[in-house]
Structure formats: C-alpha cells, structure tokens
N, CA and C atoms as a LAMMPS dump frame, in Angstrom:
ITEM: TIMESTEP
0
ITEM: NUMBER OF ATOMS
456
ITEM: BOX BOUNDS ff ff ff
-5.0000000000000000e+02 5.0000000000000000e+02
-5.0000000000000000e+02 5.0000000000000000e+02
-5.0000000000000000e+02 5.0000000000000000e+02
ITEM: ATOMS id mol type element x y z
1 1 1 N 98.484 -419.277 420.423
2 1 2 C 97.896 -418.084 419.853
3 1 3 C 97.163 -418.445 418.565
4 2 1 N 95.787 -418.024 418.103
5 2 2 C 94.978 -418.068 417.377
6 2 3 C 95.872 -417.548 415.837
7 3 1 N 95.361 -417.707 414.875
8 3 2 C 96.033 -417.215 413.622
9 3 3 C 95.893 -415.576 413.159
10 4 1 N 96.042 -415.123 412.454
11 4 2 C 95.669 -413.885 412.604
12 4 3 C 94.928 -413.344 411.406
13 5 1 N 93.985 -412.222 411.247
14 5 2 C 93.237 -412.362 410.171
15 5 3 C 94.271 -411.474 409.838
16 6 1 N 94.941 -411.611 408.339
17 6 2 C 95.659 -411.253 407.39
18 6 3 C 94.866 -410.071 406.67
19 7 1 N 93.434 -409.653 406.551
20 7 2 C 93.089 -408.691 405.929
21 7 3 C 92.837 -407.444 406.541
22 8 1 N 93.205 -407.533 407.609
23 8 2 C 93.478 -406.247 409.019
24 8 3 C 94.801 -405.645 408.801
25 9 1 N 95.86 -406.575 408.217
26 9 2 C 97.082 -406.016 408.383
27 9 3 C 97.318 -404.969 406.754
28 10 1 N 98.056 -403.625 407.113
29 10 2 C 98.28 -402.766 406.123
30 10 3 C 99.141 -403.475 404.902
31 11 1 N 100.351 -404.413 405.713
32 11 2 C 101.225 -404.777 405.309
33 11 3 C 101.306 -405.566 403.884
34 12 1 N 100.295 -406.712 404.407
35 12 2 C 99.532 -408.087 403.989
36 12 3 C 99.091 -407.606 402.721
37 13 1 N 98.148 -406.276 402.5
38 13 2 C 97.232 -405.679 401.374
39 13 3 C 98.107 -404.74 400.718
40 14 1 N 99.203 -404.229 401.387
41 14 2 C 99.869 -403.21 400.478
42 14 3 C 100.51 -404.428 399.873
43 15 1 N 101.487 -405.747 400.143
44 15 2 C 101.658 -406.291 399.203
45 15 3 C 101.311 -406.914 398.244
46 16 1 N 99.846 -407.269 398.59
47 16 2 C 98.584 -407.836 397.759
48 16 3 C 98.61 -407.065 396.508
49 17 1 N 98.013 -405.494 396.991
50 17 2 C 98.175 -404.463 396.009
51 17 3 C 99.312 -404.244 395.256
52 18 1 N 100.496 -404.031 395.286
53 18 2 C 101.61 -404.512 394.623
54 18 3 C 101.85 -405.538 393.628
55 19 1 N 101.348 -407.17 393.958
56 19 2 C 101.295 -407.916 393.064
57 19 3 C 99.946 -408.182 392.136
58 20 1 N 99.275 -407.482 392.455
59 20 2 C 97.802 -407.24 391.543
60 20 3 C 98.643 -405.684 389.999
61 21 1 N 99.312 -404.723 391.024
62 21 2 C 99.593 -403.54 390.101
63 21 3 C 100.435 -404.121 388.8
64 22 1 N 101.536 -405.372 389.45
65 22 2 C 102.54 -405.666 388.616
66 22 3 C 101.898 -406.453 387.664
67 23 1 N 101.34 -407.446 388.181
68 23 2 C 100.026 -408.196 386.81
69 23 3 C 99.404 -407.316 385.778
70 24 1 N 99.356 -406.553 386.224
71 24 2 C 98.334 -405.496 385.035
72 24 3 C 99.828 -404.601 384.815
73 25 1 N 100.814 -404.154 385.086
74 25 2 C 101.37 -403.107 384.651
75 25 3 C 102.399 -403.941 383.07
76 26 1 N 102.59 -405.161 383.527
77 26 2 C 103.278 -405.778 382.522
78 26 3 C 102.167 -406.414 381.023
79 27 1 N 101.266 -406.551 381.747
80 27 2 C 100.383 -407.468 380.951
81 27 3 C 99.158 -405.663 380.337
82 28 1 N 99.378 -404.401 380.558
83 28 2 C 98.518 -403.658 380.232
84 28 3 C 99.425 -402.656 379.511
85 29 1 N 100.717 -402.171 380.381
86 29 2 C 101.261 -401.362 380.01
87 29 3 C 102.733 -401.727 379.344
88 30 1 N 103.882 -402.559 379.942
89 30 2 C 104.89 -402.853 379.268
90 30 3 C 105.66 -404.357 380.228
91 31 1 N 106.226 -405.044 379.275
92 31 2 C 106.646 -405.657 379.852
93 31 3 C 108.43 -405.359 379.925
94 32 1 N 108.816 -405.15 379.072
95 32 2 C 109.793 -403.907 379.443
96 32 3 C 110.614 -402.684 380.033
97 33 1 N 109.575 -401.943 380.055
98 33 2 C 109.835 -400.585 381.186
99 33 3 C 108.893 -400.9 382.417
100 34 1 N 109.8 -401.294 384.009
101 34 2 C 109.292 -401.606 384.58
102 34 3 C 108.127 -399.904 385.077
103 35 1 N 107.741 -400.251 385.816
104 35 2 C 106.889 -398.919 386.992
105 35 3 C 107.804 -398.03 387.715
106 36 1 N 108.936 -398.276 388.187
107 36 2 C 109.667 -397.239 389.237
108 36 3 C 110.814 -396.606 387.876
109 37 1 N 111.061 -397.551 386.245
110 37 2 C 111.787 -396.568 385.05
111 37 3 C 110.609 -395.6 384.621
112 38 1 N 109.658 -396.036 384.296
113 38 2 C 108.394 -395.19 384.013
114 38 3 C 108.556 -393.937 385.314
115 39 1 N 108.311 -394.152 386.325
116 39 2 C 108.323 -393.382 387.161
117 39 3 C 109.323 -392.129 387.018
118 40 1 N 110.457 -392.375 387.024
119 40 2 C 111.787 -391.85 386.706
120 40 3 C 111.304 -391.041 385.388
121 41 1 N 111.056 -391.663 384.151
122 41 2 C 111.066 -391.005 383.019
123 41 3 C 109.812 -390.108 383.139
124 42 1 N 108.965 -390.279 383.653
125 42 2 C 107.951 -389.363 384.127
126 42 3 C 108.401 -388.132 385.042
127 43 1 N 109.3 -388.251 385.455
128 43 2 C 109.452 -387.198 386.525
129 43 3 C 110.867 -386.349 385.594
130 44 1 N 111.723 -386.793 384.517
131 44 2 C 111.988 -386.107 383.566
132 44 3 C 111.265 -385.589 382.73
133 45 1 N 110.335 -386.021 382.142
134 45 2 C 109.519 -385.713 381.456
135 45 3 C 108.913 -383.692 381.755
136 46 1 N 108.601 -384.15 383.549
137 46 2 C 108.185 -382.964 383.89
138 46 3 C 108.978 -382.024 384.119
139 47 1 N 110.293 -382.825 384.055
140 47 2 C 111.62 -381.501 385.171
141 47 3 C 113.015 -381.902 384.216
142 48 1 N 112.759 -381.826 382.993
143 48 2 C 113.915 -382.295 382.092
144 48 3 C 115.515 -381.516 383.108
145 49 1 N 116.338 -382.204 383.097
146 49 2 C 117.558 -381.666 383.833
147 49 3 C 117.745 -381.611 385.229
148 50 1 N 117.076 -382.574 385.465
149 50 2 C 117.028 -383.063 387.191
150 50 3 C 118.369 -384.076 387.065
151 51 1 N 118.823 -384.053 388.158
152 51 2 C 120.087 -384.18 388.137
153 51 3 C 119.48 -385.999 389.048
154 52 1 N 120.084 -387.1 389.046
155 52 2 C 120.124 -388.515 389.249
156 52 3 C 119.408 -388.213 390.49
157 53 1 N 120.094 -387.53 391.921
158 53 2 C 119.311 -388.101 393.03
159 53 3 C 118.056 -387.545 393.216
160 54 1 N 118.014 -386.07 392.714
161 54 2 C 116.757 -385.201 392.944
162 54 3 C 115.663 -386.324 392.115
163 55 1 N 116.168 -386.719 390.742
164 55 2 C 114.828 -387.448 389.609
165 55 3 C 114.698 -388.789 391.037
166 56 1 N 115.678 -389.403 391.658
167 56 2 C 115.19 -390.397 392.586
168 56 3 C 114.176 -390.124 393.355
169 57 1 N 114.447 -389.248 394.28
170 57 2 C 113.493 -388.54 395.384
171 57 3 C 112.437 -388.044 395.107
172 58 1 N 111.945 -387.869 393.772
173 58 2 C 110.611 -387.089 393.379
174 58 3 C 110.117 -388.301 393.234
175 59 1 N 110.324 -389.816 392.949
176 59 2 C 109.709 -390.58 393.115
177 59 3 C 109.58 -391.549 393.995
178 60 1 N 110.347 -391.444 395.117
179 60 2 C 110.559 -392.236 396.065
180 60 3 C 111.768 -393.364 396.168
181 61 1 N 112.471 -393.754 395.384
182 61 2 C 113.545 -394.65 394.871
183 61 3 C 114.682 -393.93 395.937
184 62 1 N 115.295 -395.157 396.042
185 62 2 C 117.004 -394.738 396.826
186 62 3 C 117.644 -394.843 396.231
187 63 1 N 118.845 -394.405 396.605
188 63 2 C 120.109 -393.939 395.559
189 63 3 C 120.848 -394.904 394.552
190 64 1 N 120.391 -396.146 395.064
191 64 2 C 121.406 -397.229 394.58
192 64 3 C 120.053 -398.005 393.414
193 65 1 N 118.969 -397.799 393.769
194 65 2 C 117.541 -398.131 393.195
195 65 3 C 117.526 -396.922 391.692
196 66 1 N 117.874 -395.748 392.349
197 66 2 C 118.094 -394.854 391.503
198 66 3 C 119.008 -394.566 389.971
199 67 1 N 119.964 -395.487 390.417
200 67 2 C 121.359 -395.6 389.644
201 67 3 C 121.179 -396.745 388.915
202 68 1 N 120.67 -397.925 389.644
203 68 2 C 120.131 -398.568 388.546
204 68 3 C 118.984 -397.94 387.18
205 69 1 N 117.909 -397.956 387.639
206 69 2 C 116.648 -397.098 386.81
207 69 3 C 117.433 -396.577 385.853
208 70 1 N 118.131 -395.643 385.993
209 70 2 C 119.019 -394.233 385.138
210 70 3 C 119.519 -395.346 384.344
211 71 1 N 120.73 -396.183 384.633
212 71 2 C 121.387 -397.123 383.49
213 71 3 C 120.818 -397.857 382.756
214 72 1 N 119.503 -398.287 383.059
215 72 2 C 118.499 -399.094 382.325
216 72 3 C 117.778 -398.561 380.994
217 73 1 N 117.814 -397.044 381.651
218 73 2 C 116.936 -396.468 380.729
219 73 3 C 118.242 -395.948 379.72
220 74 1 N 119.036 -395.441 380.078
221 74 2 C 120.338 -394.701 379.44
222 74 3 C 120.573 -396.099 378.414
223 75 1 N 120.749 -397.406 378.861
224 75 2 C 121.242 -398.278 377.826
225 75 3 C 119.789 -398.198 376.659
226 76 1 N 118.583 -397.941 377.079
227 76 2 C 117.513 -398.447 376.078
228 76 3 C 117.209 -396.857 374.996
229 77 1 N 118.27 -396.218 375.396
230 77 2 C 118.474 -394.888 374.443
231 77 3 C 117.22 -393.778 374.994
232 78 1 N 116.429 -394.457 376.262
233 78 2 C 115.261 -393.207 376.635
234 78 3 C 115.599 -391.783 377.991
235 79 1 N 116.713 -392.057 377.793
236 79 2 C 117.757 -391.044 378.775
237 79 3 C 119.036 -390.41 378.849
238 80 1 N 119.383 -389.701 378.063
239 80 2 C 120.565 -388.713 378.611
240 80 3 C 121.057 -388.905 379.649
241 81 1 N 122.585 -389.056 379.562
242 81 2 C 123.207 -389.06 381.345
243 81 3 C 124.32 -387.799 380.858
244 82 1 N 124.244 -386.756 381.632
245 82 2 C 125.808 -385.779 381.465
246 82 3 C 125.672 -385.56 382.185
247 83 1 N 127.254 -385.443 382.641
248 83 2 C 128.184 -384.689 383.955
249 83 3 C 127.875 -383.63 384.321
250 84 1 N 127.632 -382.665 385.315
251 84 2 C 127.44 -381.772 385.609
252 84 3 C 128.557 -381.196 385.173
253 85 1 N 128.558 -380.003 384.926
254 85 2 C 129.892 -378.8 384.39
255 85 3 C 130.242 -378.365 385.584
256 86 1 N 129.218 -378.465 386.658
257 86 2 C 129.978 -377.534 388.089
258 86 3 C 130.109 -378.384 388.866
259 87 1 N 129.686 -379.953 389.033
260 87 2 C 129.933 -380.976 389.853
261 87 3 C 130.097 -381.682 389.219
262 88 1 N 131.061 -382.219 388.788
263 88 2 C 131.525 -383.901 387.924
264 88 3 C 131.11 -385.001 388.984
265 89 1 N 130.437 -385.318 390.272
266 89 2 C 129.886 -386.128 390.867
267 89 3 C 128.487 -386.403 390.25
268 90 1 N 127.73 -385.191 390.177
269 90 2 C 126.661 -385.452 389.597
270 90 3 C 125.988 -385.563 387.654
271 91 1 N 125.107 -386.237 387.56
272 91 2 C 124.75 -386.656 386.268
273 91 3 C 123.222 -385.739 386.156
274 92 1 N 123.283 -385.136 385.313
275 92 2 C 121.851 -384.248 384.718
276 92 3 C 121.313 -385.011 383.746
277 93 1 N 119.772 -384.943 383.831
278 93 2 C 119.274 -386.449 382.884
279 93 3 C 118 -385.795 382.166
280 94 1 N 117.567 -385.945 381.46
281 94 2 C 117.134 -385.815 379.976
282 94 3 C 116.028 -386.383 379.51
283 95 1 N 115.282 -386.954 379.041
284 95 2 C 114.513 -388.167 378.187
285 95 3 C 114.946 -387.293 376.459
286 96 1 N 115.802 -388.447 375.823
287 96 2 C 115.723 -388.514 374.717
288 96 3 C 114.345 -388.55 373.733
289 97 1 N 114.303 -388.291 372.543
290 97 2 C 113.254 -388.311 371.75
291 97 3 C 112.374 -389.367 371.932
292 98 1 N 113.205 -390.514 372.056
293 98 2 C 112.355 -391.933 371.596
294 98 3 C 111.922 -392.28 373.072
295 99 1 N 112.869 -391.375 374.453
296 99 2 C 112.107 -391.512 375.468
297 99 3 C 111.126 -390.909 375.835
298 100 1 N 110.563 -389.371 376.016
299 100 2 C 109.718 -388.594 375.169
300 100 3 C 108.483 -389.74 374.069
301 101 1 N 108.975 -389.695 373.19
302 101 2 C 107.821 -390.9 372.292
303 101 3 C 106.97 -391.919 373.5
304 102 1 N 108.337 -392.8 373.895
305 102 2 C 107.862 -393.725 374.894
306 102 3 C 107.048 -393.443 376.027
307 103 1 N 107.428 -392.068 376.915
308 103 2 C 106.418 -391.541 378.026
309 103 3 C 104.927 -391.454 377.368
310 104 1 N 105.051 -391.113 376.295
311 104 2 C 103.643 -390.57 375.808
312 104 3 C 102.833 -392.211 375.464
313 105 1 N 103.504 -392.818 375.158
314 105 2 C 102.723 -394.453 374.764
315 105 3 C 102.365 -394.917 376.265
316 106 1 N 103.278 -395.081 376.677
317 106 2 C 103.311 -395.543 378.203
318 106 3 C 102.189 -395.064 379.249
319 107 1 N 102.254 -393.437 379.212
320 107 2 C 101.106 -392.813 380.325
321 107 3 C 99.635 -393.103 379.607
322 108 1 N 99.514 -393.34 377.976
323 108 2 C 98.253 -393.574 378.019
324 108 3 C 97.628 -394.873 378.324
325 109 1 N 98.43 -395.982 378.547
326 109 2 C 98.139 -397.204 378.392
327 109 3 C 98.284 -397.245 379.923
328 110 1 N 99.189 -396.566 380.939
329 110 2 C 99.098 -396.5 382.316
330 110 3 C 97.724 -395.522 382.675
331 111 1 N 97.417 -395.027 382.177
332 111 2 C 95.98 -394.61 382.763
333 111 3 C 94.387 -395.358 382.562
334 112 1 N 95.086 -396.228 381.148
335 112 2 C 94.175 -397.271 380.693
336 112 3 C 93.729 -398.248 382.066
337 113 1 N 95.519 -398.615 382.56
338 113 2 C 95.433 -399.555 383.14
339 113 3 C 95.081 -398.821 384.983
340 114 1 N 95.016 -397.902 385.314
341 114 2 C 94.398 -397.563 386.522
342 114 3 C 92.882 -397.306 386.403
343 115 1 N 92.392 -397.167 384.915
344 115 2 C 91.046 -397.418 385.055
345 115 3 C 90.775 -398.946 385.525
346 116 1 N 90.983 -399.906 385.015
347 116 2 C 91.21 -401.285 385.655
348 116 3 C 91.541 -401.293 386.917
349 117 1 N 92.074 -400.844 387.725
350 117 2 C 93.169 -401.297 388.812
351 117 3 C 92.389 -401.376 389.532
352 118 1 N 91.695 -399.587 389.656
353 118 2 C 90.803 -398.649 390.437
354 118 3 C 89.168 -399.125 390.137
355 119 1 N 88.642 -399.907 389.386
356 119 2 C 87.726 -400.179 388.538
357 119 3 C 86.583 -400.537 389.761
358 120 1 N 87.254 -401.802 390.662
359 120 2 C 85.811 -401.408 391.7
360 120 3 C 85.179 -400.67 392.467
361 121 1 N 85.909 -399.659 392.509
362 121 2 C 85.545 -398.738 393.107
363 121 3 C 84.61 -397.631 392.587
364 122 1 N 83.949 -396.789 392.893
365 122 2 C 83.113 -395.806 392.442
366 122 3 C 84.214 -394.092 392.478
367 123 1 N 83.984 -393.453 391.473
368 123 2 C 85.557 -392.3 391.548
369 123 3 C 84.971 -391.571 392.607
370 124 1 N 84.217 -391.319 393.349
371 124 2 C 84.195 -390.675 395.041
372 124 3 C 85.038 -391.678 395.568
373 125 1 N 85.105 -393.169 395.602
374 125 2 C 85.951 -394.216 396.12
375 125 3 C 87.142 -394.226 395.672
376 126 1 N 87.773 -393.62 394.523
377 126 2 C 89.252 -393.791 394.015
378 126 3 C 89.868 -392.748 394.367
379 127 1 N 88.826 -391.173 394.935
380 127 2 C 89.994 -390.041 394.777
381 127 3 C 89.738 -390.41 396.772
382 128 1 N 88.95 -390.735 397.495
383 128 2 C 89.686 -391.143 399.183
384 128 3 C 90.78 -391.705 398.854
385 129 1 N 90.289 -393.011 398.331
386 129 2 C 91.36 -394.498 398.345
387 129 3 C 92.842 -393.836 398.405
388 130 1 N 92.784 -392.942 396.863
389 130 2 C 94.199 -392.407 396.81
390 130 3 C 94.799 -391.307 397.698
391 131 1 N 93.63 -390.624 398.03
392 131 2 C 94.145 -389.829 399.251
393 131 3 C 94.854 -390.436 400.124
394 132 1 N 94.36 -391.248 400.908
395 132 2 C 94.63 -392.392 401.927
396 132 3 C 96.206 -392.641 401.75
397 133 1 N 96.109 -393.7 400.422
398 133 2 C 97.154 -393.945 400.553
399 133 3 C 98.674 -393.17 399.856
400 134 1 N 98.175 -391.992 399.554
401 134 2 C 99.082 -390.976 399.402
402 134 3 C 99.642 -390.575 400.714
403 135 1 N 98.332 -389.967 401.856
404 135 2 C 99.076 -389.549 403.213
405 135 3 C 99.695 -390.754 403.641
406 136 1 N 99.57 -392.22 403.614
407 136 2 C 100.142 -393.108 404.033
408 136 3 C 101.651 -393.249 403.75
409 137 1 N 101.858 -393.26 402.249
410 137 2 C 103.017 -393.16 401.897
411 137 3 C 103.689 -391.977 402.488
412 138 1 N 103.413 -390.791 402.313
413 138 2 C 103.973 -389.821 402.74
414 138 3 C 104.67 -389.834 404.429
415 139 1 N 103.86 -390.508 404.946
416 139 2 C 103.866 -390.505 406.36
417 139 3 C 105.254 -391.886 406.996
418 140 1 N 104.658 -392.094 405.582
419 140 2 C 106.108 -393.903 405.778
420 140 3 C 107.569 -393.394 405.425
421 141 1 N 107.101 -392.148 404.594
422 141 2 C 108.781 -391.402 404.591
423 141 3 C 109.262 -391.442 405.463
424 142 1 N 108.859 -390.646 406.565
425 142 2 C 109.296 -390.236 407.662
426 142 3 C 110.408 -391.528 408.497
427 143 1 N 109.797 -392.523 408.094
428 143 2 C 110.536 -393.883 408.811
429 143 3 C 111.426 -394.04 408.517
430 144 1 N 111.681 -393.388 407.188
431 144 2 C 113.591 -394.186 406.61
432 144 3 C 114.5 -393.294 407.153
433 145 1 N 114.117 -392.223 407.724
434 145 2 C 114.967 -391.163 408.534
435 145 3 C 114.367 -391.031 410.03
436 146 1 N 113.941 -391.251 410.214
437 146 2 C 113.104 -390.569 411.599
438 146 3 C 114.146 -389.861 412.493
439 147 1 N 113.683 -388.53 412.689
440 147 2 C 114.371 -387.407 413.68
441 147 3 C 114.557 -388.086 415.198
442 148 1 N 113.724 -388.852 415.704
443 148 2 C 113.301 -388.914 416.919
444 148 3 C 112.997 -390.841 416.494
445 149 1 N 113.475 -391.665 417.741
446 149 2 C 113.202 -392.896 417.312
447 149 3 C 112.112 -393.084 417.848
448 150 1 N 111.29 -394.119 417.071
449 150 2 C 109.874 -394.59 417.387
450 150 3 C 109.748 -395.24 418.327
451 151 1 N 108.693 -394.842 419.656
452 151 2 C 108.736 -395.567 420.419
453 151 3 C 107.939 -396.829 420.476
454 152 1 N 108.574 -397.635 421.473
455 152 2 C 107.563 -398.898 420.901
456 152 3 C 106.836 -399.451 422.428
C-alpha cells in the first residue's frame, strides 16, 4: 500500500493545529496558566458559582481533567473551592480577585494571540474556519457518549 497523504486526514491537522496553538499560547499568552485553566477561569469568570463539573462541561474537559484544572488554579490563589451547603459532594468555584485580575491580562493577550494564529486567513476566512470547526467539535461530542453505536 502506497503512503498516505497526511494533509487529507482531519486528525493529522487537528493535531498540527494544536501544536502550532500551544507554541504561541505559552510563548504569547502564559507560560503558566495552561489553555484548558484559562478556559475554566473563563467560564467562571462568566458564571461565577458553577459548581466543578458544570465549569468542566462548559468547556469540554472530563471530570478527572476537571479536578485537576480546579486544584491548579485553587493552589495559584485564582479560584475559590467551597462545599456546597446542600451537597457536600460538590465544590462551587469562584475566581478570586487576583484571578479576576489574571482573566483580564490573559484574554487580552489571548486575543492578541488569535490575531496571530488566525492571521492567514482573511476574517470572511476566520469566522467559516471557526464555524467549521466549532460544528466539528460539537459533533465529536456526540462520540464520547453515543446513544446508538457507530456503524462501521
């Protein structure tokens, strides 16, 4: 069998894209707060008192992906963790002041850096692109549960 052209496959370029985002997210935005704590503190930011798994799921993270993030940020003082009063299973989460401070440094230097990311493109080309791969993602949800197994 012949080799295969590697720039056909989704797979091949979504990880491409991945290690291009992480080059610029450390080297533009932090080398510190990775992209999926940012993520997290962003999605407090918007919904202060989201409780650990809901702040997971608004960004895509699993539970155990989730629990990490939360302790990372909780040790670097940019997160509140308390017990729920009506469920002691669950933790309600917060962004502290200096996390708050930090979202606001962070999203401007992350939008800095998607002007870069997105840069060859023309913005009729960045708001498809992201369409695209918004329904893509969305659609890849479906796989970590699927109702019905995929046929092959």
């Amino acid at each position: 069998m012949a080799a295969v052209d590697l720039t056909t496959h989704p797979g091949h370029l979504a990880r491409r894209l991945q290690q291009a985002h992480y080059l610029l997210w450390t080297t533009m935005v932090s080398e510190e707060i990775t992209s999926p704590q940012f993520a997290v503190l962003n999605a407090l930011v918007a919904e202060p008192g989201l409780d650990q798994r809901t702040a997971g799921e608004r960004v895509g993270l699993d539970r155990s992906t989730t629990a990490e993030v939360v302790t990372r940020l909780s040790r670097r003082g940019l997160v509140d963790k308390v017990r729920d009063p009506q469920d002691g299973r669950r933790f309600m989460l917060r962004p502290t002041d200096d996390g708050a401070r930090t979202h606001r440094k962070l999203a401007l230097r992350a939008a800095r850096m998607n002007q870069v990311f997105l840069g060859p493109l023309t913005a009729a080309e960045q708001a498809v692109f992201l369409d695209l791969l918004q329904r893509v993602s969305e659609a890849a949800e479906s796989l970590r549960n699927p109702a019905e197994p995929v046929a092959h």
